[in-house]
SEVO-8462 format. One record per residue: residue number from 1; residue in three letters; x, y, z of N, C-alpha, C in turn. Coordinates in steps of 0.02 Angstrom, whole numbers. Layout:
 kolro milum n.east n.north   n.up ca.east ca.north  ca.up c.east c.north   c.up
   NUM   ALA      X       Y      Z       X        Y      Z      X       Y      Z
...
***
This chain:
 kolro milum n.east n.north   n.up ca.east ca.north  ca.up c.east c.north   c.up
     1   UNK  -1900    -293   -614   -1900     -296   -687  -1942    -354   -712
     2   UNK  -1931    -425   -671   -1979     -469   -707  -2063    -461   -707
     3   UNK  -2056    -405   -622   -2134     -423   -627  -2155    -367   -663
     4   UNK  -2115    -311   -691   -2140     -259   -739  -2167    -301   -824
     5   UNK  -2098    -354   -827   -2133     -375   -904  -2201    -423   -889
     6   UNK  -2197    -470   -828   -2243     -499   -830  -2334    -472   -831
     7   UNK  -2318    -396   -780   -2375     -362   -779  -2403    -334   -869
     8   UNK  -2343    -322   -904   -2336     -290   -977  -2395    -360  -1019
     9   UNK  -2338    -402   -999   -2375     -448  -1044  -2438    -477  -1039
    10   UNK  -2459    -479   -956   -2518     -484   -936  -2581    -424   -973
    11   UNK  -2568    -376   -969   -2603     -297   -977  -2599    -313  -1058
    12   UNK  -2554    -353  -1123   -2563     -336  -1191  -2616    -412  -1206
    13   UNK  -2607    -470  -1163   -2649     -516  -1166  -2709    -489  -1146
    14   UNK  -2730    -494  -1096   -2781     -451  -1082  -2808    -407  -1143
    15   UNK  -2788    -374  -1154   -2803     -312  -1204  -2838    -344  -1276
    16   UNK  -2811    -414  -1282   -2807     -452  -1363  -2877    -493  -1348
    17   UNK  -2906    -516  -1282   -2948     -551  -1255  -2998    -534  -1253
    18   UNK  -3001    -440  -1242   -3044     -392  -1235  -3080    -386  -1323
    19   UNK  -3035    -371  -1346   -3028     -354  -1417  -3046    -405  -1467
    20   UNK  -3062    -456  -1438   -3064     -504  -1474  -3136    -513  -1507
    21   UNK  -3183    -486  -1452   -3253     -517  -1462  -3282    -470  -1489
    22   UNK  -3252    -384  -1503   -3284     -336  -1521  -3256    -347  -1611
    23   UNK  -3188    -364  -1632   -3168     -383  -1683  -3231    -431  -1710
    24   UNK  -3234    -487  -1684   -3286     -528  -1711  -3361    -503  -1738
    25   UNK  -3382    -466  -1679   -3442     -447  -1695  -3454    -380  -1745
    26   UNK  -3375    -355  -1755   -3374     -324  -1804  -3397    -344  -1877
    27   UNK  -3342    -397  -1886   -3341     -457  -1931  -3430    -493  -1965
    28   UNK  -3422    -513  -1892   -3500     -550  -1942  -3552    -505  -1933
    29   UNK  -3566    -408  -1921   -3604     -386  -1943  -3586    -354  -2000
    30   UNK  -3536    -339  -2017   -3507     -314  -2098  -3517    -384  -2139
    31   UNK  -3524    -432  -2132   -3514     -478  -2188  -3596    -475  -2201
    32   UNK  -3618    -485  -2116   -3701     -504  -2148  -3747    -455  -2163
    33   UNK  -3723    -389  -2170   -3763     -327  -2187  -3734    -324  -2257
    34   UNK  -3661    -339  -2276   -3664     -350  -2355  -3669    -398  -2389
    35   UNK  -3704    -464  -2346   -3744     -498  -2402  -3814    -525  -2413
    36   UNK  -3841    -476  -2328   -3919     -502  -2336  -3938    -431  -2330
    37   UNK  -3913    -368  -2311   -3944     -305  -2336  -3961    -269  -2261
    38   UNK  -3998    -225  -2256   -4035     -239  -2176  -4068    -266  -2144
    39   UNK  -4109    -324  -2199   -4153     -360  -2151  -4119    -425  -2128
    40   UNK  -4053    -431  -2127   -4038     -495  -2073  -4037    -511  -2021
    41   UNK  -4030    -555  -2025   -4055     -586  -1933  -4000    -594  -1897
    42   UNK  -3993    -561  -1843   -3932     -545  -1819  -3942    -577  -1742
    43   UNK  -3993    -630  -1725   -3998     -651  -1657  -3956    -710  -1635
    44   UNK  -3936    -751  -1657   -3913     -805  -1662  -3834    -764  -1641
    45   UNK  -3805    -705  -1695   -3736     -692  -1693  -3743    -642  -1612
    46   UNK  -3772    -618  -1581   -3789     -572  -1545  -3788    -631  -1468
    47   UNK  -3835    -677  -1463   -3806     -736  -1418  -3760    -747  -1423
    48   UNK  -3725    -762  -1461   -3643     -819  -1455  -3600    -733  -1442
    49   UNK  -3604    -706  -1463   -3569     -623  -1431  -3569    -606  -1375
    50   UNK  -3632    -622  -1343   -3664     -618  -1283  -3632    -675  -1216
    51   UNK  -3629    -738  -1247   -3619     -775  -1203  -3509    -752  -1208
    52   UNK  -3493    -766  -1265   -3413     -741  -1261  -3397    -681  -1209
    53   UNK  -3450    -652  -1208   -3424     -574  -1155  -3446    -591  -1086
    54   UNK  -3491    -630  -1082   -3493     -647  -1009  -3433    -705   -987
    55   UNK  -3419    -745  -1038   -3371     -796  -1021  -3301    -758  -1003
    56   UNK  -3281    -694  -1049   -3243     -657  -1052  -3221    -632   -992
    57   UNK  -3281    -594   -952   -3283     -544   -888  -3283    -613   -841
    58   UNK  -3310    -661   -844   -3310     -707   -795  -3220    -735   -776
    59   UNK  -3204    -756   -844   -3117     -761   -842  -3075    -704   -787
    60   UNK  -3103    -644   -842   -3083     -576   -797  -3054    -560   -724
    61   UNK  -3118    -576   -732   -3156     -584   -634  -3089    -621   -615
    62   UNK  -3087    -666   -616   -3051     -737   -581  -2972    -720   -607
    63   UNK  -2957    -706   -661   -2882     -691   -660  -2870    -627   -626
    64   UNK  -2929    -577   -606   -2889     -540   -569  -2897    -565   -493
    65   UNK  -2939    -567   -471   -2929     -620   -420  -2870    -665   -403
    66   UNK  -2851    -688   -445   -2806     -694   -424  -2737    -667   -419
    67   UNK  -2729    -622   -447   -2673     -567   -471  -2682    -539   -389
    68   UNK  -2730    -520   -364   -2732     -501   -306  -2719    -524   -253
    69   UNK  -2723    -593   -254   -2718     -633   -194  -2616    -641   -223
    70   UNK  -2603    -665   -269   -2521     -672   -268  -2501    -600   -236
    71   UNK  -2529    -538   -269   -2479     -465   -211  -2522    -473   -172
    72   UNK  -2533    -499   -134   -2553     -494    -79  -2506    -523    -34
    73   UNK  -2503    -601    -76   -2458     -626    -31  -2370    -633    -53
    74   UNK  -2368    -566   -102   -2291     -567   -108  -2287    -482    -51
    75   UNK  -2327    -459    -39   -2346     -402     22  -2325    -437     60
    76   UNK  -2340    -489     85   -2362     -529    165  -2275    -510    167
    77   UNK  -2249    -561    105   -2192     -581    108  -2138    -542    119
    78   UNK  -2148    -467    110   -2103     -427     86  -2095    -398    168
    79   UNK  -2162    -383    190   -2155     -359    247  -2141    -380    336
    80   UNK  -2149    -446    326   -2111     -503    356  -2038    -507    381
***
């Protein structure tokens, strides 16, 4: 049961982390298409989007990594 909520809560964090950077880039292309039109410059917001999603998947990477290595070694443990 604990490791069901912990996996829950892991999987809705996750989910908010994911969601986070597409929210944003929602955000500042609706603001800046309704107040500079279509010709704004959208490079500056497109880097910092850019670098958040690699920072994002890089986190990713490594928290599941390690999610794997703990069942791994609650496996070891179980079968011991």
């Amino acid at each position: 049961m604990v490791t069901a909520v912990r996996r829950l809560k892991a999987a809705l964090l996750w989910s908010l982390i994911l969601f986070l950077p597409m929210l944003l880039a929602f955000t500042i292309l609706f603001f800046s298409f309704h107040r500079y039109g279509v010709g704004a410059d959208y490079r500056k917001w497109l880097y910092i989007l850019l670098v958040l999603l690699i920072l994002t998947a890089s986190l990713d990477k490594r928290c599941r990594k390690n999610a794997a290595q703990r069942e791994e070694a609650s496996n070891v443990q179980t079968n011991a």
